[in-house]
LUMNU-66050 format. One record per residue: y, x, z of N, C-alpha, C in turn; residue in three letters. Coordinates in steps of 0.001 Angstrom, whole numbers, plus 524288, in hexadecimal, padded with zeros to 5 digits. Each point is the difference from the previous one (the first is absolute). Example, Ala and Ser with C-alpha at 12.3 -4.5 7.8 and 13.67 -1.06 7.14 Angstrom:
<sites>
7E9C68338681E78804A67FC8680000804B08038480000Ala8041A7FEA27FD30804A6803348003C804427FCFE802DASer
</sites>
This chain:
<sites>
F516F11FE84AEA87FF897FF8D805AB8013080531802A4Unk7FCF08056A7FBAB8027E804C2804B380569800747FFC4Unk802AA7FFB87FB98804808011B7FEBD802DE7FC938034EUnk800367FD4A80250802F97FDCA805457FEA1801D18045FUnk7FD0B80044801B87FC328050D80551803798063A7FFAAUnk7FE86801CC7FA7B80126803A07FF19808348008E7FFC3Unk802977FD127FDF18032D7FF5480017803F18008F80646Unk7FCA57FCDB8028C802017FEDC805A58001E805AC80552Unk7F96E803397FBFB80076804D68031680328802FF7FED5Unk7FEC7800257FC52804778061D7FBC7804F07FEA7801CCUnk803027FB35800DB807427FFEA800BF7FFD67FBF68054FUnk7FCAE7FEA18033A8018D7FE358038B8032B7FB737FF34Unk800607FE867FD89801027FAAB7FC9D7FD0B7FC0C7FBF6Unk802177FA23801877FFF77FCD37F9DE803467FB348002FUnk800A67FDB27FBD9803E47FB2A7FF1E7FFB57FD0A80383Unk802437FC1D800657FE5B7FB36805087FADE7FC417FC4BUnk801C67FF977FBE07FBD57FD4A7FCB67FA598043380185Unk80219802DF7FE5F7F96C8058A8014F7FD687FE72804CAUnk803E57FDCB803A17FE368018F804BA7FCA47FA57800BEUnk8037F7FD3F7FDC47FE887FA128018B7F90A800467FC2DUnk8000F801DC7FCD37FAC97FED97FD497FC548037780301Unk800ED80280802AC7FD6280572804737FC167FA808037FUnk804AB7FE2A801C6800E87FDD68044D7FC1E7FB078027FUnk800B77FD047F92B7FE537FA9A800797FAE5800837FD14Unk7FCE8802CF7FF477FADB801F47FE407FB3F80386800C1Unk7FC3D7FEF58012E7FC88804CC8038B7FE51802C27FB5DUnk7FF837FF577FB9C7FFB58029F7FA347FFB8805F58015BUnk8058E8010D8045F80056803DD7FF337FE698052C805CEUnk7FD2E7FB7E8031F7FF4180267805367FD3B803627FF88Unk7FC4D801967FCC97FB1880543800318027E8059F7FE58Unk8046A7FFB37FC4380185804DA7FE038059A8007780466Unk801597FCC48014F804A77FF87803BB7FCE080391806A2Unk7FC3D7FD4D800CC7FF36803468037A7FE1D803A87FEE2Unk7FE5B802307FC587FD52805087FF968068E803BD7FED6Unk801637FDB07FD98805A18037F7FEF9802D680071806F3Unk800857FD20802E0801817FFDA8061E7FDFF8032D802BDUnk7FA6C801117FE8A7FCE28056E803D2800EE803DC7FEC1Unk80161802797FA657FFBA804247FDBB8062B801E080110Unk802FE7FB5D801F180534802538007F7FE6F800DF805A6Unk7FD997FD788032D801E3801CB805F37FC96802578000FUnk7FB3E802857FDE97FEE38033880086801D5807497FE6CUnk8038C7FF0A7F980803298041D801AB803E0801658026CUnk801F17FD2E803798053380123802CC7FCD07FFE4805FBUnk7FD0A7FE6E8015B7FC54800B8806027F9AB7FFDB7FFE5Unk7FE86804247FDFE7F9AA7FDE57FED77FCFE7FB8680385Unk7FCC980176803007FD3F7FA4680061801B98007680406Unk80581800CA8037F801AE7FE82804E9801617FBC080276Unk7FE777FD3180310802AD7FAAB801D780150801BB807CEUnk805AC7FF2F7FEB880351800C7804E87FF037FB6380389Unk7FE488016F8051C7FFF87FB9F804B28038D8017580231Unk8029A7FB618011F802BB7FE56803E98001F7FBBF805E7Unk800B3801E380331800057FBC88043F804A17FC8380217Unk7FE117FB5D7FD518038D7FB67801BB800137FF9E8064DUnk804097FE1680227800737FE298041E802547FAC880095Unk7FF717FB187FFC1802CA7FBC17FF9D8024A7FF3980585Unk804B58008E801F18010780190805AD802F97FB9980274Unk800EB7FD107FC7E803007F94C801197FE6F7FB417FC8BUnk7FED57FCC38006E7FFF77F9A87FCB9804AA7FEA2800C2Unk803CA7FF6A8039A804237FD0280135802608009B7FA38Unk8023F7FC827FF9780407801197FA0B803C17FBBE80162Unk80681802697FD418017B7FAD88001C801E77FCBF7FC11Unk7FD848028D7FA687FFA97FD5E7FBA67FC1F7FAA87FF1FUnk802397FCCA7FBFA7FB257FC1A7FEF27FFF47FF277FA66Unk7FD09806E47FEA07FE087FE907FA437FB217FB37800CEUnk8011B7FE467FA057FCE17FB357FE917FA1C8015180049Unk7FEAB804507FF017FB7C80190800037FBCF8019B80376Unk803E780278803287FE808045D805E47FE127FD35803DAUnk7FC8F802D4803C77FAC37FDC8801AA805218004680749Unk802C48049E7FFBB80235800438026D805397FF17801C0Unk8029D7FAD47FB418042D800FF80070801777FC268056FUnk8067D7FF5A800E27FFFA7FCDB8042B7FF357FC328014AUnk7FEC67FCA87FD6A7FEFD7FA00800FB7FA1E8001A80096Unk7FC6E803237FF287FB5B7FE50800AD7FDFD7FF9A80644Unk800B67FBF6801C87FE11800068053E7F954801438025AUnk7FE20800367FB167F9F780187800CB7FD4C8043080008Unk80598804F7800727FF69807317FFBF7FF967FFF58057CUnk7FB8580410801E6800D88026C8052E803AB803E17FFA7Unk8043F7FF5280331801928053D7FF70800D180442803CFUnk7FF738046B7FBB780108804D7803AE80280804537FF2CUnk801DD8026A804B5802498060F7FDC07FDF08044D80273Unk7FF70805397FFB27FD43802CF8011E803C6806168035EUnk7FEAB800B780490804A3801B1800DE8004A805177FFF0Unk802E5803217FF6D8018A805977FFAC7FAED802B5800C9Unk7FF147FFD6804757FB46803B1801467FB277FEDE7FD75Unk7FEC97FA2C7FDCE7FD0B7FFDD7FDE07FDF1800F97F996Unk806C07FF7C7FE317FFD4803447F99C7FEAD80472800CBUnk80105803CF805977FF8D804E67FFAF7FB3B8025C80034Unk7FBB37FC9F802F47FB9F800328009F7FC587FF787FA64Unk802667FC407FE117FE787FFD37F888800B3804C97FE1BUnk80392801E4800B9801EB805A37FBE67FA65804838016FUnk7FFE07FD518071B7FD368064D800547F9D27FF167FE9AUnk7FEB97FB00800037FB9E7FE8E7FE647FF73801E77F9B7Unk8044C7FD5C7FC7A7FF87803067FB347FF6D803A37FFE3Unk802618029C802E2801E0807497FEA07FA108018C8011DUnk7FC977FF03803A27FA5F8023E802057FE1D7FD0E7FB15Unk7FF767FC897FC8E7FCEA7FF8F7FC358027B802667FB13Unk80547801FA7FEEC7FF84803CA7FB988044E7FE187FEB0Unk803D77FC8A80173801F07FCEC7FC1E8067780215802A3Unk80341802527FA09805798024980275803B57FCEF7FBCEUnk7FF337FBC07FEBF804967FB817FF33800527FA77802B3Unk802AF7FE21803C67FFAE7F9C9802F0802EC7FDB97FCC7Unk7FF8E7FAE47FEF0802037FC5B7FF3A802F57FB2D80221Unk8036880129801FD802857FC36804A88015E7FADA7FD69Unk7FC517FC267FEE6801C97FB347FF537FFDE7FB5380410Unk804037FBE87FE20801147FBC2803D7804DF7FC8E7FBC5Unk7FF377FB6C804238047A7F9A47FCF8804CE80413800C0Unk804EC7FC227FF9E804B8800BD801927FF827FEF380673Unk7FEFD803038037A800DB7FE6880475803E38025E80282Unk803847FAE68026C804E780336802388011A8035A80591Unk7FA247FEE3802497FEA8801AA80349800DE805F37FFF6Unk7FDC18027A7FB707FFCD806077FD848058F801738006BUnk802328018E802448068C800977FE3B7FF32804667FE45Unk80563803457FDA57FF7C805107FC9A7FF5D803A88042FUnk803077FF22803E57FE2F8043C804D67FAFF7FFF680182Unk7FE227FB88802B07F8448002E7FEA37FB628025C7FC9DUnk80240800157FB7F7FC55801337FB3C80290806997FEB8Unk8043C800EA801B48013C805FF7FE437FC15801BA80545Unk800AC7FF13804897FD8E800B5804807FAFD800FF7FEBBUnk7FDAE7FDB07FC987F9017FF997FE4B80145804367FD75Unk801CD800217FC1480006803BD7FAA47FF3F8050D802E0Unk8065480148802E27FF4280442801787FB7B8038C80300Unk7FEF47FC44804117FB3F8013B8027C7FB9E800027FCFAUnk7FEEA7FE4D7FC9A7FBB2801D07FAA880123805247FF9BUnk8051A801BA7FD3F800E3802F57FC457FF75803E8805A1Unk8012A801E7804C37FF208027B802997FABB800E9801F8Unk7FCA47FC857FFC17FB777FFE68005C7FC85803607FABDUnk802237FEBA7FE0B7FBB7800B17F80D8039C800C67FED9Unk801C8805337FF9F8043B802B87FBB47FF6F800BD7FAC4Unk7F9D4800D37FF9A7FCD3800377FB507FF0E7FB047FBFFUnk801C47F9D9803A87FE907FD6E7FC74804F97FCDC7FE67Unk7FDF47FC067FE73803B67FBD37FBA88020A7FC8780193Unk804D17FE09801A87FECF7F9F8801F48024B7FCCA7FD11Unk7FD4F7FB24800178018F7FCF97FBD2800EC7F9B280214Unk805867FE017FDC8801A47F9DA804257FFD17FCA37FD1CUnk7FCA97FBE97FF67801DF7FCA27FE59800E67FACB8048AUnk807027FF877FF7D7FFBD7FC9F801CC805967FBA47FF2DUnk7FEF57FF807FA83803BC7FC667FC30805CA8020080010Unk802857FC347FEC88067A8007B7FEE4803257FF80803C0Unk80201805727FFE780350801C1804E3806D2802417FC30Unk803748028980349803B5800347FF958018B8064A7FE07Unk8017D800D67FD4E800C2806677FD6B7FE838030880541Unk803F17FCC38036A802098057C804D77F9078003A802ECUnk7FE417FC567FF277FA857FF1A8034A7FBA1804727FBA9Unk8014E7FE0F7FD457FAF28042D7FCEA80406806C47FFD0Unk8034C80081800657FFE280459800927FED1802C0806FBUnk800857FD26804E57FF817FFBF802E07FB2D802E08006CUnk7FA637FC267FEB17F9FF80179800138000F805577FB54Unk802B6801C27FC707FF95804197FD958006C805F5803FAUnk805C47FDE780229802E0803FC803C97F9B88020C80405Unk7FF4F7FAA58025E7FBBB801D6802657FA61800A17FF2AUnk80019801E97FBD37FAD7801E77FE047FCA67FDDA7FC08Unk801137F97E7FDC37FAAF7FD1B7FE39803CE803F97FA33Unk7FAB17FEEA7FBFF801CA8030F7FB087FE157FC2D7FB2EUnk7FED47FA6D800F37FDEE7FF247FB507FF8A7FA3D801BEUnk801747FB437FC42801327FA46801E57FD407FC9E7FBE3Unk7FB997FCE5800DC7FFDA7FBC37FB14802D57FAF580172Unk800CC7FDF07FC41802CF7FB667FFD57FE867FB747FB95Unk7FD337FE887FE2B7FDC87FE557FD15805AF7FB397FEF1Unk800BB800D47F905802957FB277FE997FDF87FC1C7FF6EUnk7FB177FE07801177FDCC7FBFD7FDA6801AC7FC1A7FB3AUnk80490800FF7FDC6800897FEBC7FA4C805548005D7FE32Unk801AC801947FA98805BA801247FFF9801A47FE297FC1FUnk7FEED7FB6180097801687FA8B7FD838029F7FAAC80436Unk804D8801F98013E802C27FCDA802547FFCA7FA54802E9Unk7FDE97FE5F7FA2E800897FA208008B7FA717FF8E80345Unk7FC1A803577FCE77F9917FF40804387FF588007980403Unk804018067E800DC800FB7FFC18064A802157FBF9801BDUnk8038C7FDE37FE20802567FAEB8046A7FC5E7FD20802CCUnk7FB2D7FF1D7FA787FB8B7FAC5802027FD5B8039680404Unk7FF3680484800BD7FC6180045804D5803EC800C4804C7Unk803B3801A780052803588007D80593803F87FD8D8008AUnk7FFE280008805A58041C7FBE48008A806EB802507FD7FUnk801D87FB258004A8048F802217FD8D80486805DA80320Unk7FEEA7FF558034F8044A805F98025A7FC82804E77FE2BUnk7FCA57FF277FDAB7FCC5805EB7FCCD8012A7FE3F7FA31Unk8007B805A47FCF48014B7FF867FA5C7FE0A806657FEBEUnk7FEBB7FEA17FAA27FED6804097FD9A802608065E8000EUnk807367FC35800B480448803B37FDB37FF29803A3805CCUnk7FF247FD30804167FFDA80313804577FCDC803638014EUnk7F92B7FE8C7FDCF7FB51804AA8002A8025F802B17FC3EUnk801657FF7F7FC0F801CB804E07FCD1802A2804AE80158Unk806567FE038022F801E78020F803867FE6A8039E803E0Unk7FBAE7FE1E8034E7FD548036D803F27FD8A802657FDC8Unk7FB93800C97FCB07FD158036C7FBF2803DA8055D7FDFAUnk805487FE387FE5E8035A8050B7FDC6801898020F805EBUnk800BF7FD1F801CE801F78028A804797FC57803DE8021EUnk7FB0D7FF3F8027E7FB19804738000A80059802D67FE1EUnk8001E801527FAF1800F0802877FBDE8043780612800A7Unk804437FCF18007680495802C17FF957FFF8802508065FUnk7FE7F7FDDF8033C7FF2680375806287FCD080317800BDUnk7FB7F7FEE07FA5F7FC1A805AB801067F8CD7FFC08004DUnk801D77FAB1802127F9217FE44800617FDBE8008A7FBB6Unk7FA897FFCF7FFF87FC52800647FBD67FF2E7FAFA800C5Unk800567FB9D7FB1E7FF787F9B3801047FD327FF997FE1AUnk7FBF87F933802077FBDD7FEF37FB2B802E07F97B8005BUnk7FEEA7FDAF7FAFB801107FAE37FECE7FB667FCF97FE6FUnk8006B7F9F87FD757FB3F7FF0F7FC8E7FFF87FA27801BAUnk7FC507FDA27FE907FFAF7F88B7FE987FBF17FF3880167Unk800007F9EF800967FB3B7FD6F7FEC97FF6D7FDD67FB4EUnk7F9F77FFD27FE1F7FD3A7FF387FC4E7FEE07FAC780066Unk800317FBA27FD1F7FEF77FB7680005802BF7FB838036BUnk803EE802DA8014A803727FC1B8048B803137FB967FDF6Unk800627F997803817FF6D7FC5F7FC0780608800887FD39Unk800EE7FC257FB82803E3800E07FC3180076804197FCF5Unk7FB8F8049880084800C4804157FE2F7FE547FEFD7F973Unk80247802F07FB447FEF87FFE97FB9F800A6805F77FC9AUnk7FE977FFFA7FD897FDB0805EF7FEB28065E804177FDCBUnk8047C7FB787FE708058680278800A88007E802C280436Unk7FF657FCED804EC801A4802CC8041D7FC828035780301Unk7FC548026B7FCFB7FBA380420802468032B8038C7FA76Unk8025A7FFBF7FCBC800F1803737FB63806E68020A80333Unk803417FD4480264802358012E8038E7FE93801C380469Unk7FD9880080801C67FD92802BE804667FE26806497FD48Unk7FFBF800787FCB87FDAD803807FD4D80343802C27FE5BUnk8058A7FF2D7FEB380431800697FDF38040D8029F8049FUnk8001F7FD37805BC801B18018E803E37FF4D805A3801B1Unk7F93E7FFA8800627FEF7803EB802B47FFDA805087FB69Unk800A1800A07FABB80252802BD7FC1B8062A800DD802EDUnk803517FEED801E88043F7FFE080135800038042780470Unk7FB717FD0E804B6801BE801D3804507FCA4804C47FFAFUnk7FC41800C27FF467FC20804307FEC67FEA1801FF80595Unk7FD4D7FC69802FC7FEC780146806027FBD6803BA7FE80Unk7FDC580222805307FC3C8058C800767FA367FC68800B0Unk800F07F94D801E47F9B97FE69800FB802F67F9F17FEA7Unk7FC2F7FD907FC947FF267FBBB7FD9B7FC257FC1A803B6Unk801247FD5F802C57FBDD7FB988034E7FEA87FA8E7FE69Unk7FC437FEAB7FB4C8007B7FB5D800987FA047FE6E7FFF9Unk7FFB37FB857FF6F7FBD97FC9180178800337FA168003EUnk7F9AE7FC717FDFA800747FAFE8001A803DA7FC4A804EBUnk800D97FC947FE03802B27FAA1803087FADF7FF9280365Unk800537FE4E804C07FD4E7FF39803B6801BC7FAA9801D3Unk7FEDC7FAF47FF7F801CA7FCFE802D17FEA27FF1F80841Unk8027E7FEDA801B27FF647FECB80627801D37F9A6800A9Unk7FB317FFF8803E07FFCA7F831800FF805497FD328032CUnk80198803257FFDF805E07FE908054380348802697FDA2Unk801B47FF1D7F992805388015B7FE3A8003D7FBF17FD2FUnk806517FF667FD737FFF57FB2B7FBC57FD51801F87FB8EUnk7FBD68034A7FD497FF8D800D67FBA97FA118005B80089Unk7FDFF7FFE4803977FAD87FF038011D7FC6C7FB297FE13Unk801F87FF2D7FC2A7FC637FCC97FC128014A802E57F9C8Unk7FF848042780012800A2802F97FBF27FC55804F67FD6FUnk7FE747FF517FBF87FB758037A800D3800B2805CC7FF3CUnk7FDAC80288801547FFA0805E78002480035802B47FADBUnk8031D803CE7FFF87FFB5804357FB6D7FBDE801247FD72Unk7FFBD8031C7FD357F9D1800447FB457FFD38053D800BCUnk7F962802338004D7FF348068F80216802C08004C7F90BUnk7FDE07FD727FD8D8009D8032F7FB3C8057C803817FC39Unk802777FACC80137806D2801C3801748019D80426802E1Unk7FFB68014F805F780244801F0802347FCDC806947FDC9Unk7FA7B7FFF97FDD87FF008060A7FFC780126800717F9AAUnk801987FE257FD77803377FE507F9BA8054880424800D2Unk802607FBE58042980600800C3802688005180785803CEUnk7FBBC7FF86802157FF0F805FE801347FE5D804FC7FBEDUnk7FD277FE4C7FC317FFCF803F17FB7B803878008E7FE11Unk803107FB7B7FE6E807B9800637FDE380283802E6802C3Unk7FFD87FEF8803BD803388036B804657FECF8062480157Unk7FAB0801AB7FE757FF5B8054C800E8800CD801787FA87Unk7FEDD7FE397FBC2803C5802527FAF380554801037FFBDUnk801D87FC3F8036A806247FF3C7FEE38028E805A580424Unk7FC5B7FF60803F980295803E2803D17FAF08032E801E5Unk7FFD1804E57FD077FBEC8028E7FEF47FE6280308806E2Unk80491800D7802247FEA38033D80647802A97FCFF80379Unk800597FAA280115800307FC968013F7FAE77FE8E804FCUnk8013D800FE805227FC3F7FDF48030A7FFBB7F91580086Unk7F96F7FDD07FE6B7FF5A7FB447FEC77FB977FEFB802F5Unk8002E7FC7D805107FD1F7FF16802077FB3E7FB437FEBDUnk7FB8880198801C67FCEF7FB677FE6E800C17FCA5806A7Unk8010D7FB7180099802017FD218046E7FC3B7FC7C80214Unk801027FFBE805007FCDE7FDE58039E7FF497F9487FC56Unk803FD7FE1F7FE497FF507FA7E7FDE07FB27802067FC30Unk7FF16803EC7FBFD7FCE57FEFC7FC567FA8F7FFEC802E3Unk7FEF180478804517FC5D7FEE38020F7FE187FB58801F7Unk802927FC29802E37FFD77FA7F800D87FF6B7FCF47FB79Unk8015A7FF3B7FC777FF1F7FC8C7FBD87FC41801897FBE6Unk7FD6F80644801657F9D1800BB7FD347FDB7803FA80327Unk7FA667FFF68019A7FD4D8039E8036F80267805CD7FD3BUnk7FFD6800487FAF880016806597FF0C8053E7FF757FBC2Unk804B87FBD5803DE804848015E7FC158026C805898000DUnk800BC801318052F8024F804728004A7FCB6805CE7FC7AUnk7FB707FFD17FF087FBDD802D07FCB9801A07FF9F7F9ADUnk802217FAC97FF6C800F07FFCD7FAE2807238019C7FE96Unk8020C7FF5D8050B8046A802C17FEB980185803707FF4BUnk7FB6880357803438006C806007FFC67FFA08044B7FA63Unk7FB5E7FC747FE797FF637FFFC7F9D7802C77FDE87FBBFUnk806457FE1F80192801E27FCBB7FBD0805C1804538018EUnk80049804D98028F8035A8027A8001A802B58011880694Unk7FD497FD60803908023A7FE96804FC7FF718067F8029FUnk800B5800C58027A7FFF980529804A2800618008880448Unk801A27FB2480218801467FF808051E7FDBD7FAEF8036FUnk7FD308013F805097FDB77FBD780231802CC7FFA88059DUnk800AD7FD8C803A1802E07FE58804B77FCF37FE548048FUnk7FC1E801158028B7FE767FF0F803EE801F57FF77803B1Unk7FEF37FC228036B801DE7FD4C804C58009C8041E8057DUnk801508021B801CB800A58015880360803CF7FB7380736Unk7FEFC7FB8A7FD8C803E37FD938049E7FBAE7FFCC8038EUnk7FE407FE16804F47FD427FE91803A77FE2E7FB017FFCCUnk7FB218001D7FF877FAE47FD3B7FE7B8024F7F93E801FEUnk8031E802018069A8005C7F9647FFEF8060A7FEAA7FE14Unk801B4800EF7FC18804C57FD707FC867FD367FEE37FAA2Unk7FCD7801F57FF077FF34802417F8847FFFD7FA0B7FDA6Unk7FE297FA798032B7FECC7FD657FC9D805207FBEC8012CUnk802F280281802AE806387FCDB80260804CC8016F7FAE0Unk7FE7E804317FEFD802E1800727FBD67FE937FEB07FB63Unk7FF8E7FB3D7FE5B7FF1F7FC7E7FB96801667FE8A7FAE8Unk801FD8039B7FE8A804D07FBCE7F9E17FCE27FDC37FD0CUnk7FA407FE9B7FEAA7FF8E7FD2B7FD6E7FA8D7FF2480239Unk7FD367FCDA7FD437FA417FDA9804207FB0B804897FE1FUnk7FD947FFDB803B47FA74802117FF8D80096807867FEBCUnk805BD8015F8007F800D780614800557FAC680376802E3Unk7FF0E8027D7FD7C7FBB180437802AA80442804AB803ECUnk7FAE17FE9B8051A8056D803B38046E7FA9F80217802E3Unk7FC2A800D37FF147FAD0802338012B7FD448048D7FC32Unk7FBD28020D802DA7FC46802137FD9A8032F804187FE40Unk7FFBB801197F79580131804987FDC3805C47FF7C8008CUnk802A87FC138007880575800377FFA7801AC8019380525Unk7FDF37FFB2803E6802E88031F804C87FC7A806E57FE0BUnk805E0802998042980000805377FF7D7FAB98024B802A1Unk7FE437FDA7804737FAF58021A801317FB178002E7FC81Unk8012C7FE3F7FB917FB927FE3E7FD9D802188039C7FA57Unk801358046080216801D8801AB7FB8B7FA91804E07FC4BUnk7FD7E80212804317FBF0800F57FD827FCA97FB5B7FAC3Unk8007F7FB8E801D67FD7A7FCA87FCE9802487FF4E7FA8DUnk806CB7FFC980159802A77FED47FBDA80071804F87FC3CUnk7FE7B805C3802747FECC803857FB7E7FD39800557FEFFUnk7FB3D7FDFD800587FBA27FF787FDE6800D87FBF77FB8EUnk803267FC9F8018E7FF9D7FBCD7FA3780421800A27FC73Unk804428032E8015A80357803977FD717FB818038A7FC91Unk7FDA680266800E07FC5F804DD7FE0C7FC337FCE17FB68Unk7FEB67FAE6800927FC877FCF07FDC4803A97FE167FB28Unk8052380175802468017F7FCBA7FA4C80282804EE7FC26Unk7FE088046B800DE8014B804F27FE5C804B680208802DBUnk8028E7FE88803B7804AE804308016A7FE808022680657Unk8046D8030A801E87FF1180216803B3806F68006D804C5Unk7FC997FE3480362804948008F8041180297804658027BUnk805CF7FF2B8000E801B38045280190804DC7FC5E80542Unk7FE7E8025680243802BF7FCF18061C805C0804298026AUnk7FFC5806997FB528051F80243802AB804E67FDA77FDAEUnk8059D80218802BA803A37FDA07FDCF80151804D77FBB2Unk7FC29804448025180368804747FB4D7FF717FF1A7F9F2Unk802CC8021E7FBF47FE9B7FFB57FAA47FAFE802FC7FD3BUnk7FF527FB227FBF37F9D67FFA47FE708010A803BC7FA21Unk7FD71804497FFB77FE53802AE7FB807FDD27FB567FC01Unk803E87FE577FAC67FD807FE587FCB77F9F38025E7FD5DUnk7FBC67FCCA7FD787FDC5803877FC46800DD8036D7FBC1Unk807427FDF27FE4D8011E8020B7FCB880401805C980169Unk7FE928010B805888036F8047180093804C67FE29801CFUnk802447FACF7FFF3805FC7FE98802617FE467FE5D803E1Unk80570802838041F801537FC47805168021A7FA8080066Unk7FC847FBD380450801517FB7D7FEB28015D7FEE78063FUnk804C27FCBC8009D8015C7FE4C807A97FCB27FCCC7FFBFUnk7FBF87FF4F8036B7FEB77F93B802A6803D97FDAF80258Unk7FF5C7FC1E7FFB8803C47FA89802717FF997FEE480575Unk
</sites>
């Protein structure tokens, strides 16, 4: 049993068979996570990076199968949040400590590239000191270099699976794999610091195509890994499907901090929703990174992708005293600058 643990730390590798017996067995979850802390703990001692989300649109004009927000759901309130009021987020963050944003939102076409460089910039003129970060899906080379030009420095994009045929079953057909891929290198090669990553338990899923997923992001070797359980929502076609397993997805996170030893890996707002102290146990299974809400109190529960999302309490940014306190409870400690974190071991490590 160590000799596969051990195997996986020492070379950052194992077979697909290795992986698959990792995978499909909790046999091996106690030495797996203990091997996951000891790595993120030497490459970032007990640091866990906050970040402030801003969810600044629902509109989307995709209709993944899954999404709480995609377009066909006629039962989303929707909203967008306008210039002055992302800006008002930033400065609210910035007075609580926090020098990385997170600009997420759907595909809304509302955002044009002139709009969103317009935001960026005025961030980046505002908070020279901090980070900005967009997520806001699959755009066009000339578009992501656009938001680079003007300031954002760092993009997730989550593949949610890179298994072709699986992707097909969750999106509609004018989305394809070959195309998130595409945009992922493209980030890449313009400069951004990217993060990618899946869902855990999403339906049709089978443990091949989590060993491909695994395989991908070996390829692409992003700077932050995002994944987290399937969440179903009552107003999609897949909403009779059941939810991912905690046990899997912090399995799938100890793999992942072996595999990619300085690798920022967030513990995610979904795990918190699908267990009071998931995000506690992620932290401990190799995670480093937590995301607090920073949008304005009356959107948090408009932005929906899947049912019963926590958009209160420790997960908003005001409540961030609370959330280092339960950060601290689960042995680590928050660090809210964007500057670089002195390993314990004497190396410099970037936050994400």
């Amino acid at each position: 049993m160590n000799n596969l643990i051990e195997t996986l730390k020492t070379t950052g590798n194992l077979t697909d068979s290795q992986l698959q017996t990792l995978l499909e067995t909790n046999a091996y979850d106690a030495e797996l996570r203990k091997a996951a802390d000891a790595v993120r703990r030497e490459h970032y001692g007990t640091d866990v990076y906050i970040r402030g989300l801003i969810e600044f649109t629902n509109y989307c004009k995709n209709d993944c199968l899954y999404c709480g927000i995609r377009r066909s759901n006629r039962c989303a309130e929707r909203y967008r949040l306008t210039k002055e009021e992302i800006l008002e987020c930033c400065k609210e963050g910035y007075a609580l400590g926090f020098r990385t944003f997170v600009l997420q939102g759907g595909e809304d076409p509302y955002f044009t590239d002139e709009r969103l460089c317009d935001i960026v910039a005025s961030i980046r003129k505002g908070y020279p000191d901090c980070a900005i970060t967009l997520s806001v899906g699959e755009k066009p080379r000339e578009s992501y270099q656009s938001y680079f030009d003007a300031g954002a420095d760092r993009y997730l994009l989550r593949h949610e699976t890179a298994t072709p045929e699986h992707y097909s079953r969750l999106h509609p057909s004018e989305l394809t794999f070959a195309q998130r891929r595409k945009c992922l290198f493209d980030l890449k090669e313009i400069g951004f610091q990217v993060g990618a990553g899946f869902m855990v338990g999403s339906p049709y899923q089978t443990t091949e195509h989590i060993i491909a997923d695994l395989r991908f992001l070996q390829e692409l070797k992003p700077d932050m890994i995002g994944i987290g359980p399937f969440l179903s929502h009552k107003d999609t076609p897949l909403r009779d499907y059941p939810n991912g397993e905690l046990e899997l997805v912090l399995r799938i996170l100890g793999i992942l901090r072996l595999m990619h030893p300085k690798v920022l890996l967030p513990a995610t707002t979904a795990l918190g929703t699908m267990h009071p102290q998931g995000r506690e146990l992620g932290l401990q299974t190799g995670a480093n990174v937590v995301m607090p809400n920073l949008s304005p109190q009356s959107v948090r529960k408009k932005y929906m992708l899947y049912d019963n999302k926590i958009s209160t309490g420790e997960e908003s940014a005001q409540s961030v005293r609370n959330l280092t306190e339960k950060v601290a409870s689960a042995g680590f400690r928050v660090v809210t600058a964007r500057g670089d974190a002195k390993t314990a071991a004497g190396r410099t490590a970037k936050p994400f």
